[in-house]
Every structure is written in C-alpha cells, then in structure tokens.
Steps between C-alpha positions, in 0.01 A plus 500: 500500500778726606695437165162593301457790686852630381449421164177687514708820618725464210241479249341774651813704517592403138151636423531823608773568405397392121181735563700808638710469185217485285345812659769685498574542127087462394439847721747657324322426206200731596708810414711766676389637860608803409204617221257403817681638774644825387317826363410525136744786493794352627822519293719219346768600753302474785273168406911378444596588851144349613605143341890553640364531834245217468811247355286450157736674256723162643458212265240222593763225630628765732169648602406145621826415681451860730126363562629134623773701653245703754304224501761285626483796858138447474424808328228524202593805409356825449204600376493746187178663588497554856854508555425250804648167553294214338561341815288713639194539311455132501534542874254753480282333246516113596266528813229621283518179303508279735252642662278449168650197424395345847133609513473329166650189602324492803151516283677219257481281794182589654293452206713265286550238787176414604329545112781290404403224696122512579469503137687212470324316812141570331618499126201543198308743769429874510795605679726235265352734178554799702865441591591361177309813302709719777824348403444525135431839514744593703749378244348614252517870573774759522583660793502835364158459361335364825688751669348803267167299546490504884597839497201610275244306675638507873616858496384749210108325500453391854727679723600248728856509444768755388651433135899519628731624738622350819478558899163342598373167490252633282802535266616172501130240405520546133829523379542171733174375373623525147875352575273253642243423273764258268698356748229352660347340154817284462485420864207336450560298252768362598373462852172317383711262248694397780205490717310262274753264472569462870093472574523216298821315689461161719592688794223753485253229508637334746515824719154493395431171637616559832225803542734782479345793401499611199663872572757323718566321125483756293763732713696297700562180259431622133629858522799351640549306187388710252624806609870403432439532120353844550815639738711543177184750360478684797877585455479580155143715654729665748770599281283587248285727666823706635660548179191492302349739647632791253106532310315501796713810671511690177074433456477565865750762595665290765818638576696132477832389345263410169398870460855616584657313220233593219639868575838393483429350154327797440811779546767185402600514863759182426591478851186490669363227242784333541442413887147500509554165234772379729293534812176313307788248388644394865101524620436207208794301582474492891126444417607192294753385752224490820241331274767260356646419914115452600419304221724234581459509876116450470600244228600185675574356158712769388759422794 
C-alpha cells in the first residue's frame, strides 16, 4: 500500500508539472498584458519598460525557468493587475469557494443519498421515475443555463432570493443549488446501480430472513457495499465542484477563485492564471490520492 501510495505522488507530481508547462506557454498565447493593462496612450518606450519590468521582453525558456525559480521559494508570483501577490488573492479568494463548494456538496449528499437508494429499494415506483427523471435532467442541463433560470424565476419574478453577491445565507441557496443540481444526477445513478445489484445479493436475503429490518438493511448492510463504488464520484464531485466552480461565480457574482481567474484571463494576468490552475491542479490530485487510499481500505479485495 505504502509503495502505491508513492507511486501515486510521482504520477501526480509528474502531472503537474506536465500541466504547469503546458499553461505556461498556452497563456502566453492570449496576447501581450500590456495592450490590456496600460493606457491607450502609452508610448512604445514606456509599454517597453512595462514588459522589462514584468520579465516578458525575456525569451519564453527563460521566462519559465524565473517562474519555477520563485516557485521553487513558494512564490506564484505577482500579479499584473493588482500588483498583489497571487499568493494572496487566492488566500483571499479560496474561502469563498469552499464555502460554495461545501454547501453544494452537502446538498449532493442530502438529496442524492437517500434518492439514490430508496429508488433503488422500491424500483418501477413514483419516486424510482422521479429520481431517475431528476438525474437525467440534471445531466442534461448546463449549469450556466439553470443558473440564469433560477435567477429569473427565484429572484427577478418571485423575489425570494437575491440574483448574486455574497455575505448572507440568502447568498449562498442558488448558486449552491445550481453547483448542485448535476452532481447529484450522477450520484444517483451510480448509487441506485450499485444499490440494485446489492438488493439482489444472497446476503441481503438472508439478513432478510433473520427479521432485520429493512432500514437497518438498506443503511447499515447495502450502503456499506454499494457505497464503495460511489466514493471515487464523490471525489471527482468534490474536486469538481472546487475547481469547477468558475460559471457559477461569474453567473452568480461570487467572489471565488473561479471568478478571480476569468478576470485574469480577461486583462492576460499570466501570473494569476497561472496559480489559480496550479492550486485547482494540487486540489485534483490530493482529491485523487484520498479517494484512491479510501478506496482500497474499504476494499478488502484491493489489499
């Protein structure tokens, strides 16, 4: 286990470093900071001392060995826009989507756990059809379209809710809603696939014949077995809603990592891209490692 577990680290490693490289040079691709940053007035001489100051007048192999080079102290750099280090604004940012990104998994579970497996227990009934119409639409759908959706009905028609912006609870029930609203579709699926074929195991009936009852089955006994297939979605749910998260915040207004890096794009604020993707990439990979460790030690076979 402990040998896998090292190998894991390697490949994840290897992998960011492989991504960092491949965001490095593709950002610089967008165009120079510069015509964003600086006045439409400014002169050649001083948009040339801008870019000498900034290190991108250096050619690209350079550029990228003084970025692993402050990288290497733990430094992302500077940012272009704000003249703040990245470091920082992701410190400043981060909580925000978290925050988001643990209401939404907290609905995930609330309503994709028990639909996943009472529709499973009483399969071909109403709340079967309900679940599985709930799952396909919540596939089905963008986020950014539910979440302009909600916001029409929920806050321009009825009032109940405000349209964006951050602070209050009030704030946080539909942009979670909507991060939610997919994640939980999958869950159920997979959850009531797994569910169904454990319902149908020797050792549920013979639970069954000894008179246990039947929720002491479905949660102690058959969520114990089928929920081990469903551990390695709610890691990819979990990572995905932290560093998915960038449609929601922009439709919403949430001030979270997501919304700070869609600005970044926006002025070709390299640096600040740059560490929000290597943040989201170490989030994805220690995501991956958990799930992976958990997997095998709920796994009997797997050791």
């Amino acid at each position: 286990m402990v040998r896998g577990i090292l190998i894991r680290l390697f490949q994840a490693f290897l992998t960011m470093f492989v991504l960092l490289i491949l965001v490095f040079f593709l950002v610089r691709l967008s165009g120079d900071p510069s015509s964003y940053l600086l006045s439409p007035f400014t002169t050649p001489e001083q948009q040339a001392r801008f870019n000498h100051d900034l290190g991108l007048d250096q050619p690209l192999p350079v550029q990228f060995a003084m970025y692993l080079g402050t990288l290497a102290r733990g430094d992302l750099g500077t940012s272009y826009r704000m003249d703040t280090p990245v470091v920082d604004l992701i410190s400043q940012r981060l909580p925000n989507t978290l925050e988001l990104a643990g209401a939404a998994m907290l609905l995930i579970l609330l309503v994709g756990v028990p639909l996943g497996i009472y529709s499973a227990y009483r399969r071909g009934g109403r709340l079967d059809a309900f679940a599985r119409f709930l799952a396909a639409m919540g596939q089905s759908m963008p986020r950014f379209w539910v979440g302009l959706i909600v916001i029409l009905v929920f806050a321009v028609y009825l009032h109940w809710l405000p349209a964006g912006g951050s602070g209050k609870l009030q704030n946080l029930v539909l942009p979670a809603a909507v991060m939610a609203f997919g994640a939980v579709g999958g869950l159920i699926r997979i959850l009531r696939s797994s569910m169904l074929e454990v319902l149908d195991s020797d050792y549920i009936r013979f639970h069954r014949l000894n008179g246990i009852p039947e929720r002491t089955i479905l949660w102690k006994y058959a969520l114990r077995n089928a929920g081990v297939a469903s551990i390695t979605y709610i890691g990819i749910i979990l990572a995905t809603l932290i560093s998915g998260a960038v449609l929601v915040e922009t439709v919403f207004v949430w001030p979270g990592v997501g919304r700070l890096m869609v600005e970044s794009v926006e002025y070709r604020d390299f640096n600040t891209v740059q560490g929000v993707l290597l943040i989201f990439a170490v989030i994805w990979v220690t995501v991956n490692l958990v799930v992976d460790v958990l997997y095998v030690m709920l796994n009997p076979r797997l050791r």
